[in-house]
N, C-alpha and C positions, 0 to 999 in steps of 0.2 A: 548280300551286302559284303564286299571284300574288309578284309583287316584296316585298310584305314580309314573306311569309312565309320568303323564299328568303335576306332579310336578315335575319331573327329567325335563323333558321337558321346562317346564318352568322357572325351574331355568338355564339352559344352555341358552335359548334362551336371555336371560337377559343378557348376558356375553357378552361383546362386540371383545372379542376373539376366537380366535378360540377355541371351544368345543366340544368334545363328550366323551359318555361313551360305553363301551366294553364289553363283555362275557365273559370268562374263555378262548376260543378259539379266542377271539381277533377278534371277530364278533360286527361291530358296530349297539348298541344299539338306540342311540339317535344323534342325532348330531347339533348344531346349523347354522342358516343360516349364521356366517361369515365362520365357514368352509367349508358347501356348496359351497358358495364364490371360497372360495381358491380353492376348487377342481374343480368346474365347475359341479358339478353333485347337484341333485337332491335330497332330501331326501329318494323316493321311488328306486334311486338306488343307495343309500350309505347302508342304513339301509340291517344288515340280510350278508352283505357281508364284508369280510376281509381286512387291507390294502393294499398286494398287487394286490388285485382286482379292488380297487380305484385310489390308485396311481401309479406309475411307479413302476415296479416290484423291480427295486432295494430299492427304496424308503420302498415299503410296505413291502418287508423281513426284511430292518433294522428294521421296526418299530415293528412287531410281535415279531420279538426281544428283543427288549428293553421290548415289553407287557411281556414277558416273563421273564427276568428279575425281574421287578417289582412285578410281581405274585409268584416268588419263592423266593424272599430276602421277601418280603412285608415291603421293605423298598421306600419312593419316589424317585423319580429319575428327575434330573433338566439338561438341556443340551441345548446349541446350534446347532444349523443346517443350510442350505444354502439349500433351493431349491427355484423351481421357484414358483413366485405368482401367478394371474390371469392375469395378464398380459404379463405371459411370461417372465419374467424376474427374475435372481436369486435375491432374496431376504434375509436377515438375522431373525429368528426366534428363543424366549427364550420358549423352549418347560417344561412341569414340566408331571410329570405322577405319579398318586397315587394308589393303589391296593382300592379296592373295598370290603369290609367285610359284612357281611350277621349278623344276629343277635345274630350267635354261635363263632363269630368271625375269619370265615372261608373266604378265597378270594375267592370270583365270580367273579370278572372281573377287570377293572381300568377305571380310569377318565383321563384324559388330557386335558391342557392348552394351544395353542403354540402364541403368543405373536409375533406380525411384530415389530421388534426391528430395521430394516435396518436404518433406519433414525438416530437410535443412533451409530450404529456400523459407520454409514457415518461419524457423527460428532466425534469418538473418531480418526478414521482414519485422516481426516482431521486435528485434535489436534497434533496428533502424527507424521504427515509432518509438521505441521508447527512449531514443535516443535523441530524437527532436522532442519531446515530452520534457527530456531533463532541460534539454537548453534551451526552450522555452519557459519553464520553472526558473533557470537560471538567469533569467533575460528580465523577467519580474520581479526576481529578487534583488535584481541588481539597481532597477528601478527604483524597487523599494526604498534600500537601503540608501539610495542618493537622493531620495525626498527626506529620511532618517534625518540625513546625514546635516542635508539643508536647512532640517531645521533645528537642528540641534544646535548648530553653527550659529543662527540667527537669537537663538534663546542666550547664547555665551555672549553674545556681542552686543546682542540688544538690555538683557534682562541684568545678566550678571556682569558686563563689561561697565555698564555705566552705573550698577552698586560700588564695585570695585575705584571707581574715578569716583563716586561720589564723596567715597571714604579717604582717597587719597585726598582731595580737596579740604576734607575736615581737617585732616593731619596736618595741612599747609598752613591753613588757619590757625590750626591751635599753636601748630610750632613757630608763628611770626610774634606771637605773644609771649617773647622770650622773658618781659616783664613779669610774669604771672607763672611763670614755671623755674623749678630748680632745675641747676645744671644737670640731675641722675632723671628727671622729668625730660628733660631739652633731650636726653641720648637717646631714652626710649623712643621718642617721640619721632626723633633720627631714624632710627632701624626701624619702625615701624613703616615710615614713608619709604624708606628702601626695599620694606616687602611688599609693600599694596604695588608701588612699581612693576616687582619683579612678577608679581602676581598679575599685573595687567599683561605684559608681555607673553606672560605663558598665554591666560587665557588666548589672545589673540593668535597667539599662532598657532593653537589647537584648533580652533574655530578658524582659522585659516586652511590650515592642515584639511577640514574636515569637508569645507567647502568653500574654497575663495572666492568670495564675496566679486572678486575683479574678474572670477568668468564668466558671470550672468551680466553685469554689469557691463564692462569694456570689452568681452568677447575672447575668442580663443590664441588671436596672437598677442594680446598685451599679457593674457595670464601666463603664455608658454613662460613669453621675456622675464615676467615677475618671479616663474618656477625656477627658471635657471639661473636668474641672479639669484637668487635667494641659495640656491642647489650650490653654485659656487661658493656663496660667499662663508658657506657653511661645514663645507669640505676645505675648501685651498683648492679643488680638482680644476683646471682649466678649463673653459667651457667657451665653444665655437656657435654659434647660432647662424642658422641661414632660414631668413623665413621669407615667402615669395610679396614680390612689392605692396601687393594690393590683395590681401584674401579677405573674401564676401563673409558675410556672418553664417557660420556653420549651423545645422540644426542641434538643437539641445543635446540630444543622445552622440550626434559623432562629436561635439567638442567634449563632453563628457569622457567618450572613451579614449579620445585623444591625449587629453589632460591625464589619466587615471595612467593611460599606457606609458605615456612618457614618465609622469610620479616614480611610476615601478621601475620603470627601467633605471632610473637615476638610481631610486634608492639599491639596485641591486649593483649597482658598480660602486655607489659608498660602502658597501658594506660587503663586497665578494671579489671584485676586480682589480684593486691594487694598483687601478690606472690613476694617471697624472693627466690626463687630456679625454675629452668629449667632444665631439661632433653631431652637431641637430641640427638636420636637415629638413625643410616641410617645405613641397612641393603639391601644388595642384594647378588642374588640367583634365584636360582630355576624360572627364565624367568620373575622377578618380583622384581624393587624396590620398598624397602618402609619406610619411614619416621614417626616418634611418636616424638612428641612434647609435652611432659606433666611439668605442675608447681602444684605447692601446694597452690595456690590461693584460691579465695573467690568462683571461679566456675561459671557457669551462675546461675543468680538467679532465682525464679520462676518467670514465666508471661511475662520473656524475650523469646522470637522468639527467636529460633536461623535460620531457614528459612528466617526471617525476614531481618537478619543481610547483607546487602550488604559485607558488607569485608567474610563473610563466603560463602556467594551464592557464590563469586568471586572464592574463594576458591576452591570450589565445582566444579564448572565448570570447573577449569582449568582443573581438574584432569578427570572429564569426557569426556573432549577434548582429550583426548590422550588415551582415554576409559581404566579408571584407576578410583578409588572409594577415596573419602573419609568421614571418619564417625569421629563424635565429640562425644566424652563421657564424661560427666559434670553431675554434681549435686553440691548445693551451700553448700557452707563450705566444698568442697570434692576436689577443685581443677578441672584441666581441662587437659585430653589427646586428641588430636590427632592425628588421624592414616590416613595415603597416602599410598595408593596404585599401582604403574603404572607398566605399559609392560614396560620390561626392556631386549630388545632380541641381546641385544651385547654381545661381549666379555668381562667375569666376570674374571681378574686377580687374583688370590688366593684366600681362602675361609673364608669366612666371618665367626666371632667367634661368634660363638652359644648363647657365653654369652652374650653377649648386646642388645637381643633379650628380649624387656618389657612383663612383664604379659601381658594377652588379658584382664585383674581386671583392673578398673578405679584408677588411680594415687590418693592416696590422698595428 
């Protein structure tokens, strides 16, 4: 064995992966002992022979393959594969193979790496059930909480809304009997009726707030209407609406999220963007609604997360929940658009106007 073979040699054997090097005919030249390993053979009977002579026959055609490949692109080649280890068992492997050049820069053979990755490929698998696990948890909780939500709404409105009017209505009574009461009686009686008022009002719009009663009821484009009057009249912020002529009744869960998404989105531009003008767009079509919500605001700024942002993950997830996308497109002093995505597989009543379809260009 001349010096460089003894230096080939030595440099593979130093690899704590699987290594060897190859001939033009994909005849293994050198091999290390974790390959040995892996294959269960010997170096005196690896060396001088091919890989379908080593490994399982289907194994060693793929791979004369790919040597083959690499020797005519003389480009590297990086790949996973699944066979079994020493132990018999299929394992995950990051294979790499590079062509071999001579000193006229001519290919004589390749080199390979192939890397026991299973333990990683375990743990992303692992990541990835347990990451439908959450968002499936979170798909139920969200459930939940909007049955919670509904009937918590209905107890304010039903139970306690009409104690509150029942009371107001005494106060009306008593205070027409302005005969039977002194003027310091007639005041109280005054402020009194001015709070059972004030107090209907809230109730109502917490129980609003919690679940409008007008989007089970009249459906998803009278509640949007009802959201963004309401959203304007309570900001000053200018508010554009475009909703398409004629949209069919959406299923519970997508007007639910639709509602909730757009809620958020508003409330995050009363209270972060600094904008004077909104833009709400709902289009559907083509087996897909979708929503853009752009203002002329200050935008995220730099160094702000928007991953970060709980009301945005929220976001996010709803619409993944119904495996429906949504992306945030922001830059500061540029304003902020967002775009909603979901499966929309009902019946689409007339067709949506082309025009109130936004640019896919960031709103400034």
């Amino acid at each position: 064995m001349g010096n460089d073979d003894n230096l080939q040699k030595a440099i593979l054997d130093n690899i704590p992966d699987q290594a060897w090097l190859k001939d033009r005919e994909s005849r293994y030249i050198h091999v290390n002992d974790a390959f040995m390993a892996a294959c269960g053979l010997s170096e005196e009977q690896i060396v001088g022979k091919t890989p379908d002579q080593v490994w399982p026959r289907d194994w060693g055609e793929k791979y004369i393959g790919s040597d083959r490949h690499v020797m005519e692109s003389g480009q590297r080649m990086r790949y996973e594969e699944q066979r079994q280890g020493a132990d018999g068992k299929l394992r995950w492997y990051d294979t790499i193979k590079t062509p071999v050049r001579n000193a006229h820069g001519e290919t004589i053979g390749t080199t390979g790496i192939s890397r026991d990755i299973t333990d990683r490929k375990q743990a992303e698998q692992a990541l990835l059930e347990s990451r439908s696990q959450l968002r499936e948890l979170s798909a139920y909780l969200q459930s939940i909480r909007e049955e919670e939500r509904t009937r918590i709404a209905r107890e304010l409105h039903d139970e306690l809304g009409q104690s509150l009017t029942a009371i107001r209505l005494g106060l009306d009574v008593a205070a027409s009997q302005s005969d039977m009461q002194s003027a310091t009686m007639q005041r109280h009686l005054e402020k009194l009726q001015e709070l059972a008022a004030s107090t209907i009002e809230s109730v109502q719009r917490i129980a609003a707030d919690l679940r409008p009663p007008i989007l089970d009821e009249l459906g998803l484009p009278v509640a949007i209407e009802w959201l963004v009057d309401t959203f304007a009249e309570r900001t000053g912020i200018v508010c554009e609406l475009h909703l398409p002529p004629a949209l069919s009744v959406c299923e519970r869960e997508i007007s639910t999220a639709i509602f909730r998404i757009l809620q958020e989105a508003l409330t995050n531009v009363s209270r972060h963007s600094r904008a004077t003008h909104v833009v709400i767009t709902v289009a559907a079509g083509a087996g897909e609604l979708q929503v853009h919500i752009a203002d002329n605001g200050c935008g995220i700024a730099a160094g702000i997360s928007r991953d970060n942002s709980l009301g945005l993950m929220g976001m996010r997830e709803r619409a993944l929940m119904l495996g429906g996308q949504l992306q945030i497109h922001s830059a500061p002093g540029e304003g902020t658009r967002i775009d909603v995505i979901l499966p929309y597989a009902l019946d689409f009543r007339g067709v949506p106007d082309a025009s109130i379809r936004p640019d896919t260009e960031s709103t400034s």
